[in-house]
C-alpha positions in Angstrom: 1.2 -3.3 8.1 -0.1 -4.1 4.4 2.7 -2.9 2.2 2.4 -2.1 -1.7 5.3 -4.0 -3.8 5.4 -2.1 -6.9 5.0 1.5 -4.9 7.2 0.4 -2.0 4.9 2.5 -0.1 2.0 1.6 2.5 -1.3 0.4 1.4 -3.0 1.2 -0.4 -1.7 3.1 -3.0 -3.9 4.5 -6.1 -3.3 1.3 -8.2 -4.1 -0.9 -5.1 -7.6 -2.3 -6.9 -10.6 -3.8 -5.2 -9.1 -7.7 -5.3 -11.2 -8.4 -7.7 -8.8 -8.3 -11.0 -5.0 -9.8 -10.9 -4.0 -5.9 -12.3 -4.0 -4.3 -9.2 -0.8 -3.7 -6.8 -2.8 -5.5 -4.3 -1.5 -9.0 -5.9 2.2 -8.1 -6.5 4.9 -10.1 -5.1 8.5 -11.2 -5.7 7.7 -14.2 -6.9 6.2 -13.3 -10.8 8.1 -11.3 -13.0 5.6 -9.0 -14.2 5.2 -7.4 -10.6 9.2 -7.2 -10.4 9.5 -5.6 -13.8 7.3 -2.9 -12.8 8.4 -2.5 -9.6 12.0 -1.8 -11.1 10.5 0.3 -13.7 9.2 2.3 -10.9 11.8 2.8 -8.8 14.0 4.1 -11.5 10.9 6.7 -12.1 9.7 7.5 -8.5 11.1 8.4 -5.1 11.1 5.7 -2.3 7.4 5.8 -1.1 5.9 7.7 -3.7 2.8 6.0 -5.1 3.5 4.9 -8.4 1.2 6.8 -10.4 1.6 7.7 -14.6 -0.3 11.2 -15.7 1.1 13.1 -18.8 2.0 15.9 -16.0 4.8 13.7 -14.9 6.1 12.4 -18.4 8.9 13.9 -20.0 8.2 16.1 -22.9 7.6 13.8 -26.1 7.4 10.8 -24.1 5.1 7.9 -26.1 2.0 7.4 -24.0 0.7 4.8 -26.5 3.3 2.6 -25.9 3.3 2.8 -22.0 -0.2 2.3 -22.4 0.3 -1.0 -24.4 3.1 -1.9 -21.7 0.8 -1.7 -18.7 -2.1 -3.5 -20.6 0.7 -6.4 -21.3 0.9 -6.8 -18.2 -2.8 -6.7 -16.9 -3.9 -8.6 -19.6 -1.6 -12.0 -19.1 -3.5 -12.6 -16.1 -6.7 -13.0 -17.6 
């Protein structure tokens, strides 16, 4: 069974991606720091299995998009 590291939930999960781009779940492992970051970052936000998914409908109220925006394009962007 494929398994999503970041979501800790089966594949694939909404950020899953196509393969194509080093951003999507589908190349997060243990072994690089930028997939464990997130993946602790989402398991303080998330319950075990949910899919690891950011909308404003699930931010708290007064919550900086912009920057969480800038963090997730840190991290998608050093692979390039």
């Amino acid at each position: 069974m494929c398994y999503c590291y970041v979501c800790d939930a089966p594949a694939p999960c909404k950020q899953w991606g196509k393969g194509l781009l080093n951003g999507g779940h589908c190349h997060a492992t243990d072994k690089d720091t930028k997939w464990v970051t997130l993946r602790q970052s989402f398991k303080r936000n998330f319950e075990p299995g949910e899919e690891a998914t950011v909308s404003a409908g699930n931010l708290p109220y007064g919550f900086d998009t912009e920057r969480l925006r800038q963090f997730f394009r840190s991290f998608t962007t050093r692979e390039q």
